[in-house]
C-alpha positions as CSV (number, residue, x, y, z in Angstrom):
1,X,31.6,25.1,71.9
2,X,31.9,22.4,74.7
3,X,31.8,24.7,77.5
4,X,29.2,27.2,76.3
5,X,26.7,24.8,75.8
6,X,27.4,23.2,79.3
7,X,26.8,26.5,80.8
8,X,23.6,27.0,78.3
9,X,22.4,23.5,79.8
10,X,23.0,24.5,83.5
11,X,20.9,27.9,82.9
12,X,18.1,25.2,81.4
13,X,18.1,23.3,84.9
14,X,17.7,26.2,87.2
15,X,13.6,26.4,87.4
16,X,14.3,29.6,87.7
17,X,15.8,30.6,84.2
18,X,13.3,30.6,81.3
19,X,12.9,32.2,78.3
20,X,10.6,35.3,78.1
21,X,7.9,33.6,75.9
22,X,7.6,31.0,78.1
23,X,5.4,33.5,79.9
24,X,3.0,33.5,77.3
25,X,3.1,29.4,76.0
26,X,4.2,26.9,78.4
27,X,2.3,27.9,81.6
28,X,-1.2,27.7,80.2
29,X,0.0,24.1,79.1
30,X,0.1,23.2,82.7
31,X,-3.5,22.7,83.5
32,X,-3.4,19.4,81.7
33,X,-0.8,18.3,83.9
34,X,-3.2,20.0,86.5
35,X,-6.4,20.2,86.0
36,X,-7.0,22.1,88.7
37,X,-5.4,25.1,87.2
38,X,-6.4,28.5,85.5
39,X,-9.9,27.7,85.4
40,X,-11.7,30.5,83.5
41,X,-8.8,32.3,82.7
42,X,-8.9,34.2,79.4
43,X,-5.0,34.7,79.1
44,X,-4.5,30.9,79.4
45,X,-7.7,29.9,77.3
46,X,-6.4,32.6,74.3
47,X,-2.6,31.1,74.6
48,X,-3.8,27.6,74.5
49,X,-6.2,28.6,71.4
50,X,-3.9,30.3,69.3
51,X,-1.4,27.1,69.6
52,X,-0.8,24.9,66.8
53,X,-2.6,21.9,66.8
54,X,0.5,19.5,66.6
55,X,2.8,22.0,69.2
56,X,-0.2,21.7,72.0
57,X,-0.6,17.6,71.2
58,X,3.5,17.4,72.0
59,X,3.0,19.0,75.5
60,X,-0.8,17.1,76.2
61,X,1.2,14.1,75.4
62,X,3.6,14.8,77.9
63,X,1.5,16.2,80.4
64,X,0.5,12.4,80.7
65,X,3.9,11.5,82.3
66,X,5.5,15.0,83.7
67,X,5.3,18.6,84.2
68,X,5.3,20.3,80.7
69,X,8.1,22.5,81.9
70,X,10.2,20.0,81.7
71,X,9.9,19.3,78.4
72,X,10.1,23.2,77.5
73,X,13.5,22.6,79.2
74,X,14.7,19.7,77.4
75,X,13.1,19.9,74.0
76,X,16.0,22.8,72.6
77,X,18.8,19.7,73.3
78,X,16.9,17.3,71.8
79,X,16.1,19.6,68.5
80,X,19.6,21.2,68.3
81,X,21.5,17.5,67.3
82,X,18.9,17.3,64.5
83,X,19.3,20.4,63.1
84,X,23.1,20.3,63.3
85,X,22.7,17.2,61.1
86,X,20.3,18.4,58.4
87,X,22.5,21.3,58.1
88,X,25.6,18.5,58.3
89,X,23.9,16.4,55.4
90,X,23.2,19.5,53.3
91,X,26.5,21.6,53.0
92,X,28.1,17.6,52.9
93,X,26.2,17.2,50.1
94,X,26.6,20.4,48.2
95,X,30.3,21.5,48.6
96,X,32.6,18.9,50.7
97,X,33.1,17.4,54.8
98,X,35.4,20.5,55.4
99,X,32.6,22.8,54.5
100,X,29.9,20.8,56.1
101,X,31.8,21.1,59.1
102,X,32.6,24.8,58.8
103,X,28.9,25.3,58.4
104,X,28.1,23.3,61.6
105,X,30.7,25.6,63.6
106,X,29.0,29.0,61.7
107,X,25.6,27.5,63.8
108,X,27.0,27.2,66.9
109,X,29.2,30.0,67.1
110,X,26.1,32.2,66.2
111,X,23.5,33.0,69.1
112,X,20.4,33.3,67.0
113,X,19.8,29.1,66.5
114,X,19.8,28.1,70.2
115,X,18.3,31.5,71.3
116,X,15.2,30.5,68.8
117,X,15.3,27.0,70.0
118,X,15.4,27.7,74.0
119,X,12.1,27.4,76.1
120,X,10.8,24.6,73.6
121,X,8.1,27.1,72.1
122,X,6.5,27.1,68.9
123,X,9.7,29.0,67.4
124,X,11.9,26.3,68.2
125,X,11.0,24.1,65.5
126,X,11.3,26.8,62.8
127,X,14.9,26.1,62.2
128,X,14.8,22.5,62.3
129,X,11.8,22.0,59.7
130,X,13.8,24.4,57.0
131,X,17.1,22.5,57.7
132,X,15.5,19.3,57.0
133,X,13.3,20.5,54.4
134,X,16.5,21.7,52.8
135,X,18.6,18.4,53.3
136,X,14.9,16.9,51.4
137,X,15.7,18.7,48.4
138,X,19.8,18.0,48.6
139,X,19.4,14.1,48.6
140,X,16.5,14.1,46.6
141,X,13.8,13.1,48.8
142,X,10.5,14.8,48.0
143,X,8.7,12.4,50.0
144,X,10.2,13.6,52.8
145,X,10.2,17.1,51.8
146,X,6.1,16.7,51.8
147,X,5.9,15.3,55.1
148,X,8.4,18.0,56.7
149,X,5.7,20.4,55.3
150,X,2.7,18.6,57.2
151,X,5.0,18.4,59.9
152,X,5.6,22.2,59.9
153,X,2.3,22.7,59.5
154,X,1.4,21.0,62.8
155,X,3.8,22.0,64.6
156,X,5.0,26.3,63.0
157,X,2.6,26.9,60.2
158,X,5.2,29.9,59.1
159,X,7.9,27.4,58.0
160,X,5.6,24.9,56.9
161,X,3.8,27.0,54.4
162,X,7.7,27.9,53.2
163,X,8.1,24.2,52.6
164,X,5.3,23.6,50.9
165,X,6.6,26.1,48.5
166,X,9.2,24.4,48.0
167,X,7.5,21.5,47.2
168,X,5.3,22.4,45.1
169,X,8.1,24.7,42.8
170,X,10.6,21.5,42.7
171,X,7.9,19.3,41.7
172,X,5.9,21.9,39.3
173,X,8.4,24.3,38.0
174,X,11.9,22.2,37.9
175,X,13.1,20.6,34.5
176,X,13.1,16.7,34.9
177,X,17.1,16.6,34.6
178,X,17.0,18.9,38.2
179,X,14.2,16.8,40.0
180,X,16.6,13.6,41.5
181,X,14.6,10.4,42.1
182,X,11.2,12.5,40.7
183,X,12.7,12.8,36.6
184,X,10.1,10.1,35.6
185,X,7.1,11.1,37.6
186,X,4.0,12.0,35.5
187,X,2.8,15.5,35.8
188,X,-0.7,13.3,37.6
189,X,1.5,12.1,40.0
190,X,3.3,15.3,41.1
191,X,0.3,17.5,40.7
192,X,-1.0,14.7,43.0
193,X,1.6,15.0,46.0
194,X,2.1,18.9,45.9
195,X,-2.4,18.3,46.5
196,X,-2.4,15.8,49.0
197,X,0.1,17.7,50.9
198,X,-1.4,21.0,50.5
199,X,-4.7,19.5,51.9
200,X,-3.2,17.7,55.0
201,X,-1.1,21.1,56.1
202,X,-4.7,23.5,55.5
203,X,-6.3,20.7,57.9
204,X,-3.9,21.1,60.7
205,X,-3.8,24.9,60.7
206,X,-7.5,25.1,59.8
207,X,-8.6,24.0,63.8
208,X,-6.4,26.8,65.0
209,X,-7.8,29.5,62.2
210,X,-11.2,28.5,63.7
211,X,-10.6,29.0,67.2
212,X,-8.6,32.7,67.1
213,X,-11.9,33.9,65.2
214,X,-13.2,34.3,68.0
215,X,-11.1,36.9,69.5
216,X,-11.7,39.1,67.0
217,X,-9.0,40.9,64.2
218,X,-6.2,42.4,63.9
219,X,-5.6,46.2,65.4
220,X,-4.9,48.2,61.8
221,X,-3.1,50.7,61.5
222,X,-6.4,53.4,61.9
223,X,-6.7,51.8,64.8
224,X,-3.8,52.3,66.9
225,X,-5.1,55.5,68.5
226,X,-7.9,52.9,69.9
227,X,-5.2,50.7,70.6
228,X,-2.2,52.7,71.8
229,X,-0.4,49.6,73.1
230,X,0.1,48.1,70.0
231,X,1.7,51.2,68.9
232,X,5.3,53.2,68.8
233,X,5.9,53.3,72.7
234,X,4.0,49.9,73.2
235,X,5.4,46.3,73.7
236,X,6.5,45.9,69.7
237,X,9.9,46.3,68.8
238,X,9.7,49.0,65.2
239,X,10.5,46.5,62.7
240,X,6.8,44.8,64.2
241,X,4.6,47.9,63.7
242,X,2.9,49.2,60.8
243,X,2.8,50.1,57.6
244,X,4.6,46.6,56.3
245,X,6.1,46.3,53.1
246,X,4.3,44.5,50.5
247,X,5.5,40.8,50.0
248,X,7.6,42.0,47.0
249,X,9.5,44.4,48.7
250,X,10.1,41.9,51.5
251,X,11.0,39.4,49.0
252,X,13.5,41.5,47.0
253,X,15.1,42.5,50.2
């Protein structure tokens, strides 16, 4: 996979190759490494409001030293090794090194990790949080499993609310004998963490909640006719347009 990657990496350094998104999330970003820039913009001020709270800190942060394009350009390498190694540590720990090795060739012989990891948006720690959520619950680390959840709540509320799923169903629902390094914790103490854990995660997404309320809802589905753009012929692919199935349907499927 030596050479693709190489290539992949090469395409990263032109300042000319981005991904699509990046259209929408990293350039707003850049008036805090300029201040002078996209003053009373309402594109910029809705990208930057609809944000997660610990995704926008990573790029202020950086902003301090460099241009936050060039950590949209280096953040996919950086967060590729680490989900290669929860993955790794996983399958290691479920079947055996051959399979944990087969599984790590199955990631990187598949487009769809690095495409969601490219351009360093929001998206691109998806993958990451569920692999090391998952390698939580393989070595027995709820712990870790609980701060992966804050963590994904910071950073991709989607994955972190999956997580904290998790958590709470190993902790609540699993038999003592199936709950490694947890079998003699009191009911107080795991109703305790699953809590804790459930109020940090509704803090970090609640800022962003907050902010987006002022922009108004959702288009419905009455309303596309108002709305045509968000529509069949509009900027949505069909599998993103109205009527969704219920959450059972999508679950059983």
């Amino acid at each position: 996979f030596g050479p693709s990657l190489i290539a992949h990496a090469k395409h990263a350094a032109d300042p000319m190759w981005f991904n699509d998104d990046c259209r929408a999330y990293i350039w707003p970003m850049l008036r805090y490494h300029d201040p002078s820039l996209f003053h009373n913009d309402y594109l910029a001020q809705f990208f930057l409001d609809v944000m997660p709270i610990g995704y926008k800190l990573l790029y202020w942060t950086w902003s301090r030293l460099a241009d936050t394009r060039s950590l949209s350009k280096v953040l996919p390498y950086l967060l590729l090794p680490v989900f290669l190694a929860s993955v790794w540590i996983t399958v290691r720990r479920l079947a055996s090194t051959v399979a944990a090795w087969a599984a790590v060739a199955l990631c990187l012989s598949s487009t769809y990790f690095l495409w969601r990891l490219t351009g360093g948006l929001p998206r691109a720690f998806g993958a990451v949080i569920i692999g090391v959520a998952a390698m939580s619950l393989t070595l027995g680390r709820p712990m870790l499993l609980a701060a992966v959840t804050c963590l994904g709540a910071a950073l991709y509320p989607v994955v972190g609310l999956v997580s904290g799923i998790v958590l709470a169903a190993y902790l609540l629902l699993f038999p003592a004998v199936d709950r490694k390094g947890t079998e003699h914790w009191s009911v107080r103490r795991r109703l305790l963490v699953v809590g804790i854990t459930a109020i940090l995660s509704a803090g970090l997404v609640l800022p962003t909640l907050l902010r987006t309320h002022t922009y108004g809802s959702l288009i419905r589905p009455g309303e596309i006719s108002t709305y045509p753009e968000a529509g069949p012929g509009g900027r949505y692919e069909p599998k993103d347009l109205p009527p969704y199935k219920g959450f059972g349907a999508e679950a059983w499927n």
